[in-house]
Backbone as JSON Lines, residues from 0, in Angstrom:
{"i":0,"aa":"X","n":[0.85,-1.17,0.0],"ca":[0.0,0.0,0.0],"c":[0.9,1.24,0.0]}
{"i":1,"aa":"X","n":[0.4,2.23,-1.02],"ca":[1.55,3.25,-1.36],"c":[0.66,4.92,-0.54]}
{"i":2,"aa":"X","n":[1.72,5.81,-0.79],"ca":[0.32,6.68,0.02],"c":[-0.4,7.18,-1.1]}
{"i":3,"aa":"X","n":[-0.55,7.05,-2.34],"ca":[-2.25,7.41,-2.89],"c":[-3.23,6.23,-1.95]}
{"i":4,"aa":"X","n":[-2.73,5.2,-2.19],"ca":[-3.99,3.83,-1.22],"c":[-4.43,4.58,-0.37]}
{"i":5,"aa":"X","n":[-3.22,5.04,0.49],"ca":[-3.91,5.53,2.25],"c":[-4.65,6.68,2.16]}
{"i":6,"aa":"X","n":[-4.07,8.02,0.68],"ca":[-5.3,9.06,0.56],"c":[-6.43,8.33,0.26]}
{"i":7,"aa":"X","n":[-6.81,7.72,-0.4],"ca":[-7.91,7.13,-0.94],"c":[-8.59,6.67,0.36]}
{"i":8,"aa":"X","n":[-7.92,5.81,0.89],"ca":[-8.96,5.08,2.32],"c":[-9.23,6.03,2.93]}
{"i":9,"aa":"X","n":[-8.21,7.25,3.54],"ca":[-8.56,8.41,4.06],"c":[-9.61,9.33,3.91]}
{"i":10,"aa":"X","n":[-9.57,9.53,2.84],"ca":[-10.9,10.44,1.89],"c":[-12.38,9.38,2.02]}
{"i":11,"aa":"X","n":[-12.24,7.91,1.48],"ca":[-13.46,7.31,1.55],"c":[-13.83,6.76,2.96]}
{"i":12,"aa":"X","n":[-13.39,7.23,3.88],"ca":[-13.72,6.53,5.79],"c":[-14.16,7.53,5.85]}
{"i":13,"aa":"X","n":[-14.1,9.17,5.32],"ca":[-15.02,10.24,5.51],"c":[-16.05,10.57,4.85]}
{"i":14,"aa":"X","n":[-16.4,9.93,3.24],"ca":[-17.73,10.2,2.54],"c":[-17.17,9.3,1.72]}
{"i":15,"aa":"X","n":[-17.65,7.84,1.55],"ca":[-18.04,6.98,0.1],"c":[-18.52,7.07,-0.8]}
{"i":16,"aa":"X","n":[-19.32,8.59,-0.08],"ca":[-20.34,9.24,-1.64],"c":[-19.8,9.76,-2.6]}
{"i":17,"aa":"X","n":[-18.45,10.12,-1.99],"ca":[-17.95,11.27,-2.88],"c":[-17.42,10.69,-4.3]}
{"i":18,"aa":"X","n":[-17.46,11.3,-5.59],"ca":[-17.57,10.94,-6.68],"c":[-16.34,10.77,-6.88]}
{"i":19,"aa":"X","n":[-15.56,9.55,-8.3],"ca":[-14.76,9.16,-8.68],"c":[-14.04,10.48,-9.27]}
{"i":20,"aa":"X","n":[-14.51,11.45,-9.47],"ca":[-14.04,12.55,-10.44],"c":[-13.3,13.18,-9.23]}
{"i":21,"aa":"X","n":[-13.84,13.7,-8.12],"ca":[-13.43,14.14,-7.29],"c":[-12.69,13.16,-6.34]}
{"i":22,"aa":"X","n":[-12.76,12.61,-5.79],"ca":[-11.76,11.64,-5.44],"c":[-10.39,11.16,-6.51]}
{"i":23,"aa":"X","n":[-10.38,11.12,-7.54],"ca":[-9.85,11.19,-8.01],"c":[-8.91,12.44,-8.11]}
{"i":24,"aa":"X","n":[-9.42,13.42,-8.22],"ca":[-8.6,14.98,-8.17],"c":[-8.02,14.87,-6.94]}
{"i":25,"aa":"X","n":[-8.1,15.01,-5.81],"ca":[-7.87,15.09,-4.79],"c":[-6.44,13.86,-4.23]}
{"i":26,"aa":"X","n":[-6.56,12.6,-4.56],"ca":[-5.83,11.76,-4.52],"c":[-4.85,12.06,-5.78]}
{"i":27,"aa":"X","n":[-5.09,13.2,-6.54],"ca":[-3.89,12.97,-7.85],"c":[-3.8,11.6,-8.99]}
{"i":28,"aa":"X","n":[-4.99,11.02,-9.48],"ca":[-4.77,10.46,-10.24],"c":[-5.77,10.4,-11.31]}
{"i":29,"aa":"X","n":[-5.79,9.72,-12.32],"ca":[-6.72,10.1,-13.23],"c":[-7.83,8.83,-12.65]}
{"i":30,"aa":"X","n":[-9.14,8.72,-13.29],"ca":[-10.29,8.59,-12.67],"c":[-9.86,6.31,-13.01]}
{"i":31,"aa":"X","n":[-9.79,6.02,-14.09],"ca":[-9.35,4.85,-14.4],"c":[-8.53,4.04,-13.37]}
{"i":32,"aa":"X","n":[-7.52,5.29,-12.9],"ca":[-6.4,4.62,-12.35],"c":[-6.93,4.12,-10.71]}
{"i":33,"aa":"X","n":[-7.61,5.57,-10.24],"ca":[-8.33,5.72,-8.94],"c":[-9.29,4.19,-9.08]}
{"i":34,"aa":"X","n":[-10.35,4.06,-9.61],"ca":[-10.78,3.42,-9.65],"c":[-10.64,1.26,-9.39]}
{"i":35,"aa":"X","n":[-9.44,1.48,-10.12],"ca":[-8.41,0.12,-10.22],"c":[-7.96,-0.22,-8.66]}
{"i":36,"aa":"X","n":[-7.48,1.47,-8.01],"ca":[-7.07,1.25,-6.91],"c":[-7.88,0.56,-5.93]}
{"i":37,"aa":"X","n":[-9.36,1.32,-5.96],"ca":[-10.12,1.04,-5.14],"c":[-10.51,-0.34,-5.56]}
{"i":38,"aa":"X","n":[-10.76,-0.93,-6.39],"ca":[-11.16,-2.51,-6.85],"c":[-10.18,-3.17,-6.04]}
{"i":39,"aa":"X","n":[-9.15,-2.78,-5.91],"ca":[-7.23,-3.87,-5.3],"c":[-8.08,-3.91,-3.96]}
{"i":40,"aa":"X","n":[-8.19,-2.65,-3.47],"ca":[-8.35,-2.43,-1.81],"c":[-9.64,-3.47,-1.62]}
{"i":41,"aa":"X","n":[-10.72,-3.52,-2.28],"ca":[-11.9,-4.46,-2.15],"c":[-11.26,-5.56,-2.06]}
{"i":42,"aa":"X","n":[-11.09,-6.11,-3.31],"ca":[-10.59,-7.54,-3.42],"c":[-9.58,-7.88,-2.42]}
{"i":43,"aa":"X","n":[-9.14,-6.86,-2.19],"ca":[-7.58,-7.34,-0.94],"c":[-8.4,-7.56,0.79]}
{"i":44,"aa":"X","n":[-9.84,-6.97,0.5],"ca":[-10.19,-6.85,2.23],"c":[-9.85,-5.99,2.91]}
{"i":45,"aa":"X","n":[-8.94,-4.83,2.74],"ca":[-8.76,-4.12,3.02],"c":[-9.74,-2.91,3.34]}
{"i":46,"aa":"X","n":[-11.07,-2.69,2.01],"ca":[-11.87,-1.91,2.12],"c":[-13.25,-2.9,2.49]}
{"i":47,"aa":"X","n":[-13.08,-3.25,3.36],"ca":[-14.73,-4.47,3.61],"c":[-16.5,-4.3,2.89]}
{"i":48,"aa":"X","n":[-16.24,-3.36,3.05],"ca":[-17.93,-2.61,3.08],"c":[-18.17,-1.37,2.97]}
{"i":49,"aa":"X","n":[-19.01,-0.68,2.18],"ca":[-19.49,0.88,2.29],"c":[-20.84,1.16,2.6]}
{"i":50,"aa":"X","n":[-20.93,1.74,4.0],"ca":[-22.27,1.7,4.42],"c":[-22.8,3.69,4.94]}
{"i":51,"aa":"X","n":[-23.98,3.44,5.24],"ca":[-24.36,4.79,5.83],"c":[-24.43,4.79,7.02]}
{"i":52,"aa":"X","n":[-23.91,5.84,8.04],"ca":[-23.94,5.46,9.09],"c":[-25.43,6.44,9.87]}
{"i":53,"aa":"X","n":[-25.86,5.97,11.04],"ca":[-26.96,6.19,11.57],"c":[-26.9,6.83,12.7]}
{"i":54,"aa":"X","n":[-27.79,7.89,13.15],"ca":[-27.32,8.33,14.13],"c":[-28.3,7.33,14.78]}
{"i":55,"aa":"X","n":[-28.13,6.6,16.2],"ca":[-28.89,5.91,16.98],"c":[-29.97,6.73,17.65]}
{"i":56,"aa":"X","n":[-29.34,8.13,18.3],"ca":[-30.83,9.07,18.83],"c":[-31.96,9.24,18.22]}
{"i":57,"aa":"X","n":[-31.32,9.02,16.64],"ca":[-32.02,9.95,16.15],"c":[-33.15,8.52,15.61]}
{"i":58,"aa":"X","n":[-32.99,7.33,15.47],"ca":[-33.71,5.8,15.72],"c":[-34.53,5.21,16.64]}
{"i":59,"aa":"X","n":[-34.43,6.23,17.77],"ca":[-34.86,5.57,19.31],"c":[-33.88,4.8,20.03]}
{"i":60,"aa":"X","n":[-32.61,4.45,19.68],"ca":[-31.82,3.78,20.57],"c":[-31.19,4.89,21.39]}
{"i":61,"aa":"X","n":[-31.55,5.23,22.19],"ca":[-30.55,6.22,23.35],"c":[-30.04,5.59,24.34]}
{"i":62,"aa":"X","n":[-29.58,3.93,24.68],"ca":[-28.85,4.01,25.27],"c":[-28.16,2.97,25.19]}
{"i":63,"aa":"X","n":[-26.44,3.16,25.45],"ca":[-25.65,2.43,25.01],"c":[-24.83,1.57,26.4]}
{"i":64,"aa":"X","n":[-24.82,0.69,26.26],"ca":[-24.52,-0.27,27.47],"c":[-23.12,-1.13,27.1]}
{"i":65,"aa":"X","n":[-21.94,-1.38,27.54],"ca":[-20.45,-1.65,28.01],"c":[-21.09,-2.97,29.01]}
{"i":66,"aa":"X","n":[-21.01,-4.47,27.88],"ca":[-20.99,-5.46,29.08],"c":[-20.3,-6.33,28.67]}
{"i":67,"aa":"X","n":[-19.85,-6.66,29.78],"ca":[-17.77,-7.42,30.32],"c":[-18.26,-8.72,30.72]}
{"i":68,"aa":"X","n":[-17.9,-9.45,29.93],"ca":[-18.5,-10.97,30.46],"c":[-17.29,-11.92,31.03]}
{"i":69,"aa":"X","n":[-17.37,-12.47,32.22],"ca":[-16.44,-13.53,32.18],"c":[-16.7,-14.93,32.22]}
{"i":70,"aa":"X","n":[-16.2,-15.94,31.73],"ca":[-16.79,-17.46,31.63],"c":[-15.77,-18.13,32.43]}
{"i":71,"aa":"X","n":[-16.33,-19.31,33.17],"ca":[-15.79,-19.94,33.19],"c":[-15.27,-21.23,32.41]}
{"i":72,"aa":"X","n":[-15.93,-21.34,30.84],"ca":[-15.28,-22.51,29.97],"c":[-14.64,-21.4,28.53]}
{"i":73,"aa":"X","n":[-13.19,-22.07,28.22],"ca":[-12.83,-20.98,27.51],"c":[-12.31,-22.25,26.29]}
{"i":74,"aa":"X","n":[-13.29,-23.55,26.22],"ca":[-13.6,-24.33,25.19],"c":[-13.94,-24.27,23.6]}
{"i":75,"aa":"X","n":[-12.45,-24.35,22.49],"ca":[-13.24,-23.9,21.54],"c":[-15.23,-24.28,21.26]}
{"i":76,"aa":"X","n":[-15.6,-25.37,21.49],"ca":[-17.16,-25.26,21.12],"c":[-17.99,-24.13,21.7]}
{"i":77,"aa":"X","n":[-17.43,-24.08,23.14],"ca":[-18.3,-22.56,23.75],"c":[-18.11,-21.59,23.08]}
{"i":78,"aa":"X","n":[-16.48,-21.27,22.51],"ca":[-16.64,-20.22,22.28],"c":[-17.4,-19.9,20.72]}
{"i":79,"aa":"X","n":[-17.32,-20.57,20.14],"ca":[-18.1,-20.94,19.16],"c":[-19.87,-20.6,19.08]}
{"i":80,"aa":"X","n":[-20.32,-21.61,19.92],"ca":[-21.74,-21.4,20.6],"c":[-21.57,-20.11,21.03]}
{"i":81,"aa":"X","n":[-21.06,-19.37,21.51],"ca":[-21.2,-17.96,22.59],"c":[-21.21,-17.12,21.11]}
{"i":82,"aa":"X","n":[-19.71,-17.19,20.36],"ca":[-19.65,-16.27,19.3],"c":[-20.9,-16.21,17.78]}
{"i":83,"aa":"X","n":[-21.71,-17.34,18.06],"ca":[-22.63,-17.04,16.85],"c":[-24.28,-17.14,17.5]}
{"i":84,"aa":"X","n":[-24.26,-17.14,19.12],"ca":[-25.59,-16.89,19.64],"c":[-25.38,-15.32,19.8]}
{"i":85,"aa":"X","n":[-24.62,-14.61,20.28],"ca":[-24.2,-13.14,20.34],"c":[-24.19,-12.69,19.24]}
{"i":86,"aa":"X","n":[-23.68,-12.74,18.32],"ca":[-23.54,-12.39,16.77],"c":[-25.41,-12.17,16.17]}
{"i":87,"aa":"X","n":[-26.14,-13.07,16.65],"ca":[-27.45,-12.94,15.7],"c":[-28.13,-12.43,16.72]}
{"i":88,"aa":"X","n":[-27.76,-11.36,17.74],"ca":[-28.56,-11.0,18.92],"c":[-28.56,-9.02,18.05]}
{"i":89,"aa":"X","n":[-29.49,-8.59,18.05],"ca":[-29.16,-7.32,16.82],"c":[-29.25,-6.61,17.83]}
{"i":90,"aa":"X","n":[-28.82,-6.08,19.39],"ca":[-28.51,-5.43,20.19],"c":[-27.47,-4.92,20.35]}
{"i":91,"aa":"X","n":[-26.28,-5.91,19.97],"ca":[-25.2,-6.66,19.8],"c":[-24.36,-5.67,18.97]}
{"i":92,"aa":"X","n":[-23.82,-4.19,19.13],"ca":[-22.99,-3.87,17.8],"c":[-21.66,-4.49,17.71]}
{"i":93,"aa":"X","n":[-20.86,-4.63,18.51],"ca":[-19.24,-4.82,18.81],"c":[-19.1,-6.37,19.76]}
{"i":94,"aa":"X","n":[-18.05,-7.47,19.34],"ca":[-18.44,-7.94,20.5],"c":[-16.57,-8.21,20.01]}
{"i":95,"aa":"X","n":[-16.06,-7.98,21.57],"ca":[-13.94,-8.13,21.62],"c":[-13.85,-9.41,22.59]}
{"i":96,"aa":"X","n":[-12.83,-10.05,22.32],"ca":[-12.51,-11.23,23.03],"c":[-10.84,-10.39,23.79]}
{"i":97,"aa":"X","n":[-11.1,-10.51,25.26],"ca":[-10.22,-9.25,25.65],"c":[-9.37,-9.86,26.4]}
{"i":98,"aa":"X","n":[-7.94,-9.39,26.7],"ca":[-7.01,-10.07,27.2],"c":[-7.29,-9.59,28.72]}
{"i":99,"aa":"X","n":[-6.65,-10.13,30.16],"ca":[-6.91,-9.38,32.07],"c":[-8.31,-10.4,32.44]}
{"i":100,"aa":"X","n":[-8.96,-9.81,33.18],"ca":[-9.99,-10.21,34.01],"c":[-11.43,-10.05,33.41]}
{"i":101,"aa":"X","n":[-11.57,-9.55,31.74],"ca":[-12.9,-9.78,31.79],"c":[-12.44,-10.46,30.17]}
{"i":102,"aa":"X","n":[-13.1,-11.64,29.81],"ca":[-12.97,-12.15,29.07],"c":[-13.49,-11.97,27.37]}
{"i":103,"aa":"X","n":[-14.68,-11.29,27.45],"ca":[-15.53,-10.76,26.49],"c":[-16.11,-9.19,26.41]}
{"i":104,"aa":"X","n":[-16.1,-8.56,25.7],"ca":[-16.47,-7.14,26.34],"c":[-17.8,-6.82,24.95]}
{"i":105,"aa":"X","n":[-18.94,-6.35,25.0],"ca":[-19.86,-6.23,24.48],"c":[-20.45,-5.02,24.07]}
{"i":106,"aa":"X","n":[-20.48,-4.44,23.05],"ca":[-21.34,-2.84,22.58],"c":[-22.72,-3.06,22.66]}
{"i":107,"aa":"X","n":[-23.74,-2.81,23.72],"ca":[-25.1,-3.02,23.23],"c":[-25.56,-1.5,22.9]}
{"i":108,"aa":"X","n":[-26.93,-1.44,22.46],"ca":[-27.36,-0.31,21.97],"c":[-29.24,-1.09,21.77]}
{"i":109,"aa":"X","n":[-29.57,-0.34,22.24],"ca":[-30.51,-0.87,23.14],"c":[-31.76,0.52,22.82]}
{"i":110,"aa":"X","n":[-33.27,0.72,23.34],"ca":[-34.19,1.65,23.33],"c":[-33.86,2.6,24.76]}
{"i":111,"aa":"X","n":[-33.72,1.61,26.0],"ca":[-33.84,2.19,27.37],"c":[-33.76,1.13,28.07]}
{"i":112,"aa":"X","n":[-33.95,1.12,29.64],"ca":[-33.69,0.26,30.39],"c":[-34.86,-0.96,30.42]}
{"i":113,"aa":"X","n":[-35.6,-0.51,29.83],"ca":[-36.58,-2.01,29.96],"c":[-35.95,-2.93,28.84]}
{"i":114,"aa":"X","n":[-35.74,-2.64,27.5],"ca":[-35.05,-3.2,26.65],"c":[-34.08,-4.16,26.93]}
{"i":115,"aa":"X","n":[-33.37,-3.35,27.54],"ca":[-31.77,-4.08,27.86],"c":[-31.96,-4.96,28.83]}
{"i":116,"aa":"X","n":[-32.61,-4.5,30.03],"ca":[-33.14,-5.87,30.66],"c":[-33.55,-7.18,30.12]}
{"i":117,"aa":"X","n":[-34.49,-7.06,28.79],"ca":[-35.5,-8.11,28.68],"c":[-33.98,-8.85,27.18]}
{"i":118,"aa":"X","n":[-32.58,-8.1,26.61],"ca":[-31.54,-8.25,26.71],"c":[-31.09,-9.15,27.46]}
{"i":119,"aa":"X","n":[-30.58,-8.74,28.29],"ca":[-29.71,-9.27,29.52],"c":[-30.5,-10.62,29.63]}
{"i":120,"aa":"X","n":[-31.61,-10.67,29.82],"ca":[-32.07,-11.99,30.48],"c":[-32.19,-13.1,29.18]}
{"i":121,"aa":"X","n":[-32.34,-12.45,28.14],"ca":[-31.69,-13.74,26.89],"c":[-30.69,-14.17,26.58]}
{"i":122,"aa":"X","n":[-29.15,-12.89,27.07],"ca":[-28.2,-13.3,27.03],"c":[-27.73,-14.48,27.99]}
{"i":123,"aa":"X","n":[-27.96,-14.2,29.19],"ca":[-27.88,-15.06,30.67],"c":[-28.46,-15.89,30.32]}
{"i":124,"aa":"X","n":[-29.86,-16.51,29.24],"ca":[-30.36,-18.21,30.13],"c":[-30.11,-18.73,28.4]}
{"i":125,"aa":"X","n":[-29.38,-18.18,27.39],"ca":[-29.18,-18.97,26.26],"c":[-27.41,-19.85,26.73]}
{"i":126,"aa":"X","n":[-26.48,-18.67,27.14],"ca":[-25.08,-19.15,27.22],"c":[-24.69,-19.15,28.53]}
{"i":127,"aa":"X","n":[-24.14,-20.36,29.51],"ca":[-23.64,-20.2,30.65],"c":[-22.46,-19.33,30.65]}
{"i":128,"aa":"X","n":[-22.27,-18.52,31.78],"ca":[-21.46,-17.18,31.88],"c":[-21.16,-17.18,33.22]}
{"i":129,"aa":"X","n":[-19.96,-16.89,33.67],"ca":[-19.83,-16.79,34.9],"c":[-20.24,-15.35,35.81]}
{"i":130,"aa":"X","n":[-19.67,-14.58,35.05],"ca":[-20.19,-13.17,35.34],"c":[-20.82,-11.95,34.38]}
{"i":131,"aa":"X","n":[-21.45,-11.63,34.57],"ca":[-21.64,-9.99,33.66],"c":[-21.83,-8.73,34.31]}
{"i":132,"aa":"X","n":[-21.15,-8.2,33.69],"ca":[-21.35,-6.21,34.56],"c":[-21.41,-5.45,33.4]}
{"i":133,"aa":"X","n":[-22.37,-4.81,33.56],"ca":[-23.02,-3.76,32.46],"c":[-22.34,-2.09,32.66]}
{"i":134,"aa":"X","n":[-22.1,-1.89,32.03],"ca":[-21.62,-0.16,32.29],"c":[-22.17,0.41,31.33]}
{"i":135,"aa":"X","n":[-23.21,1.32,32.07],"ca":[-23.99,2.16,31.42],"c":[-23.39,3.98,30.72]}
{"i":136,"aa":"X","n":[-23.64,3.77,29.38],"ca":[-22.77,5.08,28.92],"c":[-23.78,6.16,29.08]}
{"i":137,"aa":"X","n":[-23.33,7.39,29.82],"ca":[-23.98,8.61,29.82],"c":[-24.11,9.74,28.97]}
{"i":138,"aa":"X","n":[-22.45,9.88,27.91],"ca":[-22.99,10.57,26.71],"c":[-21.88,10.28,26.5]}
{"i":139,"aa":"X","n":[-22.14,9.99,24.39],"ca":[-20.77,10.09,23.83],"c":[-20.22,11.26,23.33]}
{"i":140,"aa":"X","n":[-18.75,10.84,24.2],"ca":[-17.97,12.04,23.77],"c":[-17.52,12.14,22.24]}
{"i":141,"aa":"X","n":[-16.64,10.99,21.74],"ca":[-16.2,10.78,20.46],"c":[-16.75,9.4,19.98]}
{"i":142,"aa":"X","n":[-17.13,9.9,18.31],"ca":[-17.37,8.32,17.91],"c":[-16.89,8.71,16.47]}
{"i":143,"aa":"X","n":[-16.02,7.49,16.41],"ca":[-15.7,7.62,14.82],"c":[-15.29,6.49,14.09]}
{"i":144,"aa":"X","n":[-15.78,6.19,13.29],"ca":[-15.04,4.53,12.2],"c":[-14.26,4.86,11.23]}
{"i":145,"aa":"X","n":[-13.76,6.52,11.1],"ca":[-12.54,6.52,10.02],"c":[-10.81,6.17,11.26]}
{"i":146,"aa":"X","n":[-10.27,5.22,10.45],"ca":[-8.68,4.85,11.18],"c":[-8.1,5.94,10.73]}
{"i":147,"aa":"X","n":[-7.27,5.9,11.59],"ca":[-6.05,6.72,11.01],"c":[-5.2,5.87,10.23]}
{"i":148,"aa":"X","n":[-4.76,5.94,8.8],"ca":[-3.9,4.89,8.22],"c":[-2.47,5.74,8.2]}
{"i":149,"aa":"X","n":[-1.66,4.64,8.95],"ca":[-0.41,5.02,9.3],"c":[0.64,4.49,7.46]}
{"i":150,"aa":"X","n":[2.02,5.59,8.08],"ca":[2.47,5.59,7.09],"c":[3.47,3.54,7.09]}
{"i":151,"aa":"X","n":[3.74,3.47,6.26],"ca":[4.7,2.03,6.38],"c":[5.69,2.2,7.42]}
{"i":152,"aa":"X","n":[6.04,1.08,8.08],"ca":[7.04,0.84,9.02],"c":[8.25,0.65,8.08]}
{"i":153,"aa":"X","n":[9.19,1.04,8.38],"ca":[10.46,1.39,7.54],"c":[11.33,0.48,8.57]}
{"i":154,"aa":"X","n":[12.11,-0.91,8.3],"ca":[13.18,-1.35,8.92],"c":[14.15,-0.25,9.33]}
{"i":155,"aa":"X","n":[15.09,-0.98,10.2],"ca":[16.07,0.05,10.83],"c":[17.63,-0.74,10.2]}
């Protein structure tokens, strides 16, 4: 990946809308070439998906819930079972398998507290879990899905 790639990812993590003509200008290349690039980055996985993003307030989801699960079986089949009963739970935005004392850490996004309750209690009696603690978010400060794409690591 050269740095037109990283302008390109740069420019499209902030508007996918924006047109090949202009993206193109901006990245310095002609529209053919731009284009080729962006096909590499698809096919490579690099660029996964282009979606719209949503504001949740503005949906009825206002509230976002931080829950830290710990198990006591850390069995590939559980984790298996755990990772595709969580996965089809659409509460569910983020789910990290985390290194210390909590084993799983969870993005819910939820209506309000009755929601997440009636949540919680499908999560608890589908997958045995040893613990869960919910941390309730009060307002977001920053949210963003553009990376920063760093320049190449240069040997020494």
């Amino acid at each position: 990946m050269d740095a037109i790639d990283r302008k390109i990812l740069t420019v499209l993590q902030e508007d996918c809308t924006v047109s090949l003509a202009e993206l193109s200008h901006r990245v310095g290349l002609s529209q053919t070439p731009c284009w080729k690039r962006i096909q590499r980055l698809e096919a490579g996985g690099v660029i996964t998906r282009r979606v719209a993003l949503v504001s949740p307030e503005k949906i009825g989801l206002g509230l976002t819930v931080f829950v830290q699960i710990e198990t006591g079986d850390h069995s590939g089949p559980w984790l298996q079972n755990f990772a595709r009963t969580v996965s089809a739970m659409p509460e569910v935005m983020d789910i990290y398998r985390m290194a210390g004392d909590v084993d799983y850490m969870l993005r819910v996004v939820v209506r309000d507290m009755a929601e997440f309750d009636a949540f919680y209690k499908r999560l608890i009696e589908v997958i045995p879990l040893k613990n869960v603690t919910s941390r309730f978010a009060m307002e977001r400060v920053k949210a963003t899905t553009s990376y920063r794409v760093p320049e190449p690591v240069v040997p020494a």
